[in-house]
N, C-alpha and C positions, 0 to 999 in steps of 0.2 A: 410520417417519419421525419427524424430528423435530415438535414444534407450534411454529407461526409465530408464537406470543404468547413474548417472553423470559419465563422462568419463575423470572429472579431476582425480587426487591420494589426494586424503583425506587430507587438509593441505598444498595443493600447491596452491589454487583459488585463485589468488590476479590479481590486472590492468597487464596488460601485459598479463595475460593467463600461460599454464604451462611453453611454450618455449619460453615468451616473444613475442612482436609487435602488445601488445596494441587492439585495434579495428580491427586489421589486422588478428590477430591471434585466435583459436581455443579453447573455453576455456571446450567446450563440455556441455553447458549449453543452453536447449532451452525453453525459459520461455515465458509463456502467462502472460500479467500482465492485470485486469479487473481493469479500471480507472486510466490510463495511462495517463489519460489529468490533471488527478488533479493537485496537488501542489506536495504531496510525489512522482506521479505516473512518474514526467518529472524525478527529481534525480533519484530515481531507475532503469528506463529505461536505461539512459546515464551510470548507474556505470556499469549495466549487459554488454552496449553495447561498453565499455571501457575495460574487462576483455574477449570482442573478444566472445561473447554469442548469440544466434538470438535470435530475442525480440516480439513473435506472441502481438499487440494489435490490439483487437477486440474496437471498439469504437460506441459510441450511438451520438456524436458531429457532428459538419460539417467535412467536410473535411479539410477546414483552419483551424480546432482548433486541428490539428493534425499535421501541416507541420512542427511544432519547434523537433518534433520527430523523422524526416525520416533524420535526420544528425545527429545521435547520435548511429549509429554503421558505418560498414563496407556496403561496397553498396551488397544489395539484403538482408541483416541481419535485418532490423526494416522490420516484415511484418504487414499492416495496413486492417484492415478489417470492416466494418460497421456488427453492431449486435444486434440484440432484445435481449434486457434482459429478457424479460417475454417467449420465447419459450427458453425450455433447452433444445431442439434440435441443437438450432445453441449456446448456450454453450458446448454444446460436443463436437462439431464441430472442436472449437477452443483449446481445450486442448487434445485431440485424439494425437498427437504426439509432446508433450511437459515431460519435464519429472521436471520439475519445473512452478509451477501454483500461479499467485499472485491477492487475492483478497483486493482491494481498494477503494471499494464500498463503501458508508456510507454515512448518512447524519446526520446532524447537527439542520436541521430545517425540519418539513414534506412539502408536497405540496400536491393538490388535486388529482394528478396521482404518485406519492411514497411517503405513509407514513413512519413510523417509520418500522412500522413492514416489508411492504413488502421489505424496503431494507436493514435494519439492520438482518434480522434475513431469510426471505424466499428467496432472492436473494443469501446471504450466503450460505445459506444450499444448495440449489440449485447448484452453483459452486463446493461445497466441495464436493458432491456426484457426481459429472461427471467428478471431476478430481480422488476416487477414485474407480471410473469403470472404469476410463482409463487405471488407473496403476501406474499413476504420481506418482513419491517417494519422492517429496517435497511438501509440500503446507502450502503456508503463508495466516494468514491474519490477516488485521490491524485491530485493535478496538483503544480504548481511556481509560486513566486512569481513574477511578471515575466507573468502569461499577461493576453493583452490582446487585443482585436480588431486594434489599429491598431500591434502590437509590428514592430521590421524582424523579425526573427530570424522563420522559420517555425514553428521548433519551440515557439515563446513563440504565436502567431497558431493554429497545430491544438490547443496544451492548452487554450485556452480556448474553440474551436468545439467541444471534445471535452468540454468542461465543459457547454457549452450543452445539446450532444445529451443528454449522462445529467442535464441536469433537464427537458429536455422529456419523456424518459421514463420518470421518476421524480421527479417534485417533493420527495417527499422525503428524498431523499437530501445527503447532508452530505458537503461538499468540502475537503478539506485543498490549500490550496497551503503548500510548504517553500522552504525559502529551502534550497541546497548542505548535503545532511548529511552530519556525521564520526563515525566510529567507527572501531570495529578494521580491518572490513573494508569502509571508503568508500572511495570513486575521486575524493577531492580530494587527502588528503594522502598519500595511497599514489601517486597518478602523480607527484606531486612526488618522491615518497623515490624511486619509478623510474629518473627524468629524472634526478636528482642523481648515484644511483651510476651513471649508464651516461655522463655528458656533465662535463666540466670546469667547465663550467658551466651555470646557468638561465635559459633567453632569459625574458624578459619584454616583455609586449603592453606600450608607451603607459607604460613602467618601472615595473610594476608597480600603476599606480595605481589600478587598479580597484578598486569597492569590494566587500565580500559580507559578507555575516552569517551565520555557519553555526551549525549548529542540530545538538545532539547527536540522534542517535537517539533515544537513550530517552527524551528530551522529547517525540518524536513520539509513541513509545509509551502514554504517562501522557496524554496528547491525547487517544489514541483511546480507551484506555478510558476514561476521565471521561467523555468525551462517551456509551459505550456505557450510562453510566447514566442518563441524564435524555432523554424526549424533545424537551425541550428544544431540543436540538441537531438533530433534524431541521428537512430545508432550508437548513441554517444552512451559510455558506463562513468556513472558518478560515485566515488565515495565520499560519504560524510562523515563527517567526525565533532566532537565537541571543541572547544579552544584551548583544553588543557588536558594530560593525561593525570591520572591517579592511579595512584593502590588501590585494593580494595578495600585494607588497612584505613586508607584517607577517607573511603567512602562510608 
């Protein structure tokens, strides 16, 4: 198993590893990341697996909706595992010799088997408490900007009960909220190019005027590692943002 001490020097973590060669080389990082298939979960994966890190993803998908992953480290460094999120048995499982734990779980909309709650808030908790009976001395996890006690929106009022739970059971752990992210494959500007070719036109909420700051991926990225170097950033909650606000008029 891995040791739960990172075994970079505090301030050397960057691509290449401490000695240099990239994917090849050692960077003494062994991270579980929970929702590895998503949209942040593929960057993430490739930047740990680019600084020469092994990458435990536990996954609930097929097996095809995994294969973009098992080339984005060194051969035998992506390890891929099928796993029930509802028994925290086999969450244990999966973080027991990890000494870096990434949760990515979340939703956006409910369904009739994960609402708001079971995955913003009892799924979280759940992870945060098996990574800190393991020992793990990192643990991230993502939320979204706007989370608040007193938000209308549910999905804004569980990410932030769902924030509370994983620092009651981890105080140190370090919280990203993002403001709407874009990349190749986001679901901002991709539902719009959808809507466009399929309708003559774009309805628009209130004409557009809403406002957002959207935030590239790979700023999330470069976030998370920085912060994987310094303790510093334990406990610590980061929001991100893009550099400029828009409509969604402008967008």
């Amino acid at each position: 198993g891995a040791t739960k001490s990172l075994a970079v020097e505090q301030g050397t973590l960057r691509a290449g590893g401490k000695y240099g060669g990239g994917r090849h080389s050692t960077s003494g990082v062994t991270a579980t990341v929970f929702g590895a298939t998503g949209f942040l979960g593929r960057y993430i994966v490739n930047e740990l697996g680019k600084i020469g890190s092994q990458v435990i993803v536990p996954y609930r998908c097929t097996e095809q909706g995994t294969a973009h992953l098992r080339v984005m480290g060194d051969l035998g460094q992506i390890v891929m595992d099928p796993f029930d999120v509802n028994d925290p048995e086999s969450i244990k499982k999966y973080v027991q010799d990890s000494n870096v734990v990434i949760n990515l779980i979340g939703k956006d909309r409910q369904t009739w088997k994960y609402s708001f709650e079971k995955v913003n808030i009892e799924i979280a908790e759940t992870i945060a408490k098996a990574a800190k009976e393991a020992g793990v001395e990192r643990f991230y996890h993502m939320s979204c900007v706007g989370a608040a006690p007193d938000a209308t929106a549910k999905k804004f009022r569980t990410r932030y009960e769902g924030e509370q739970a994983v620092k009651a059971a981890f105080p140190e752990a370090t919280i990203f909220r993002m403001t709407p992210m874009v990349g190749v494959e986001d679901r901002l500007f991709n539902s719009y190019a959808f809507m466009t070719r399929r309708m003559p036109y774009l309805p628009l909420y209130d004409g557009g005027a809403s406002k957002m700051q959207p935030v590239w991926v790979m700023d999330v990225v470069k976030a998370f590692i920085e912060t994987l170097k310094t303790d510093d950033s334990k406990g610590k909650l980061y929001e991100l943002g893009g550099p400029k606000v828009y409509t969604v008029k402008d967008l």
